[in-house]
C-alpha positions in Angstrom: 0.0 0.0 0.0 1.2 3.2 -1.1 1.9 6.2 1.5 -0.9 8.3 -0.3 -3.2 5.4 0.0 -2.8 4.8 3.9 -2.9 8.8 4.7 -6.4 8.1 2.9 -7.6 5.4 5.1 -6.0 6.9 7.9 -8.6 10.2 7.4 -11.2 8.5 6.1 -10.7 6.4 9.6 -10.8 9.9 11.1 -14.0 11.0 9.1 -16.0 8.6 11.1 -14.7 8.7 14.5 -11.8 7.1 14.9 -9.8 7.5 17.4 -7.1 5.1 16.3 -6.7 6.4 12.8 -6.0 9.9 14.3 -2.8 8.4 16.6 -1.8 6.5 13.3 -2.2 9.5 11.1 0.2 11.1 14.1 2.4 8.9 14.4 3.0 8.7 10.5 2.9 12.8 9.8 3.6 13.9 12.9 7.7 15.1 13.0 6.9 16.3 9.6 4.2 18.3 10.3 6.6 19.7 13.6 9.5 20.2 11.2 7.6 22.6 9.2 5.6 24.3 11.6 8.9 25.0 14.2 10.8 26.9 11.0 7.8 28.4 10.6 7.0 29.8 14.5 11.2 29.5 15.2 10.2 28.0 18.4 9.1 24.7 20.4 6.8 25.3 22.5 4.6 27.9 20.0 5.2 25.1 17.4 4.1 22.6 20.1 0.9 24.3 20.3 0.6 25.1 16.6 1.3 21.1 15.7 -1.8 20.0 18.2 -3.9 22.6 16.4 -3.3 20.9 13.4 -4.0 17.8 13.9 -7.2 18.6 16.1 -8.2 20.7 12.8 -7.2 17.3 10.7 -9.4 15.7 12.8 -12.0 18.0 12.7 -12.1 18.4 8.6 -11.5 14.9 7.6 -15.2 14.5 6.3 -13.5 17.7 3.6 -10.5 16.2 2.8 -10.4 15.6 -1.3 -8.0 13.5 -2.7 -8.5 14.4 -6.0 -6.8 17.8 -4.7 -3.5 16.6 -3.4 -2.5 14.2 -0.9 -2.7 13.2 2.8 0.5 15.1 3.1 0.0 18.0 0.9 -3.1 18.4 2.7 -1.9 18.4 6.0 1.4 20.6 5.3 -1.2 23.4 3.8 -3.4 22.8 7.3 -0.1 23.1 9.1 1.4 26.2 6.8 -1.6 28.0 7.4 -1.8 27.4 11.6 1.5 28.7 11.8 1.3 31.6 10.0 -1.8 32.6 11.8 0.6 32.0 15.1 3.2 34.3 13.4 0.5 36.7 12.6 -1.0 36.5 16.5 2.7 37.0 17.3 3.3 40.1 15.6 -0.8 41.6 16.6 0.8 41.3 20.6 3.8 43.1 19.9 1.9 46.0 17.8 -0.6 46.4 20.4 1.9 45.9 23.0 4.0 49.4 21.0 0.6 51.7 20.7 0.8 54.7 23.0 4.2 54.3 23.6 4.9 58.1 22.4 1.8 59.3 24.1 3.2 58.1 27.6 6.3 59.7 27.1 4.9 63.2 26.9 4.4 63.6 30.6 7.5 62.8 32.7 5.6 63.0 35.7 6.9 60.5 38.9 2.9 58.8 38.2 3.0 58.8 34.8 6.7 57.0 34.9 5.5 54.6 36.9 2.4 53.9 34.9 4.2 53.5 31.9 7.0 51.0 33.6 3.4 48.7 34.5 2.3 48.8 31.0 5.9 47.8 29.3 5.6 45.1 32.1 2.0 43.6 31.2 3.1 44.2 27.3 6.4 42.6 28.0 4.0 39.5 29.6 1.3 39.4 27.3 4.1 39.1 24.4 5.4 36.3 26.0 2.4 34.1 25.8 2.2 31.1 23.6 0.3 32.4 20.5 -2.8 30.0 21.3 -3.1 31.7 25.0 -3.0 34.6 23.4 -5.6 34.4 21.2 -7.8 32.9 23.7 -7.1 35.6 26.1 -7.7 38.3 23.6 -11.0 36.9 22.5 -12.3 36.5 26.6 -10.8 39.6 27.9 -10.7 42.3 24.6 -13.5 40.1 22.8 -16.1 39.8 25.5 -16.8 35.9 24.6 -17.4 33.5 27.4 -15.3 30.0 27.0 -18.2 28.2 25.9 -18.6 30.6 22.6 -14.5 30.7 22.5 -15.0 27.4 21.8 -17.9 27.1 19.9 -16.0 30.3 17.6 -12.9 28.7 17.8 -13.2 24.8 17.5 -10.6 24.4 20.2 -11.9 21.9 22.9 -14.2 23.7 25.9 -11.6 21.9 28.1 -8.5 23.2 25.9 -9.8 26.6 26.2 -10.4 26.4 29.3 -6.8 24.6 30.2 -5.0 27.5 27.5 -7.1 30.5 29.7 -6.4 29.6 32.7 -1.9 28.8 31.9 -2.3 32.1 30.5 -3.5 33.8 33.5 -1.0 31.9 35.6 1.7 32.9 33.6 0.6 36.6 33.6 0.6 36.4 37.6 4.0 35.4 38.1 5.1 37.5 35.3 3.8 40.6 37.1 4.9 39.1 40.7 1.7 38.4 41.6 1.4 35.3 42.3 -1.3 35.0 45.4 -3.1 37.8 43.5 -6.5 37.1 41.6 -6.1 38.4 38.0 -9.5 39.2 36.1 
């Protein structure tokens, strides 16, 4: 049996439920699908998160896959391609709304105003550092207004993932900003 032939049973496995042809399909495209995706993100743990996107997305879209457009592979490289731009992309949204204001806050060299713009750099500084799936999660709750059962429902991510992603994200914002008996928002 051809490689292109088993990626084929694997997702149609996958189409129907499963489980087994989805830890097959990893097992067979998973360091490939990593490979790209860590080039892509130039780091592990974004491209850790980035790779279990993908294959939750796989699993998600089997019922679409259309192999008269490409492969198992092709298809899953373009699935993979795509996450980790949008992780690149959420990357780059953080640090641009992490810069706006900046000149404004300079303005007034007051002992306050200082002070408040050392807290923001620090929260920016933070929030930059989160793993691109926290932060969108974290964007969409706190700047989006959506509880974590229409995060999930908008995003497709697991309630339990959302909630898992939230909640690391919070945690690593507390002891980012030394604040770690504190309750964040």
């Amino acid at each position: 049996m051809s490689p292109a032939t088993e990626g084929q049973n694997l997702i149609e496995g996958m189409a129907v439920g499963h489980r087994q042809s989805l830890e097959q399909f990893y097992d067979h495209y998973g360091q490939a699908v990593y490979n790209l995706v860590v080039r892509i993100v130039r780091g592990s743990a974004d491209a850790e998160e980035v790779v279990q996107e993908v294959f939750f997305q796989a699993w998600r879209e089997a019922g679409r896959y259309d192999p008269a457009r490409g492969t198992p592979h092709a298809w899953l490289m373009t699935l993979a391609r795509s996450r980790a731009l949008d992780s690149v992309r959420a990357i780059r949204r953080a640090h641009q709304i992490g810069e706006s204001g900046i000149e404004r806050d300079v303005e007034d060299p007051s002992p306050a105003r200082a002070e408040q713009f050392a807290d923001r750099a620090l929260v920016r500084n933070a929030l930059a550092a989160l793993a691109p799936a926290q932060w969108r999660l974290l964007a969409l709750a706190y700047y989006g207004g959506f509880t974590q059962t229409e995060i999930a429902a908008r995003t497709g991510v697991p309630l339990g993932t959302v909630k898992t992603r939230i909640r690391a994200a919070l945690e690593h914002l507390r002891q980012a900003l030394g604040k770690g008996d504190a309750v964040l928002p």
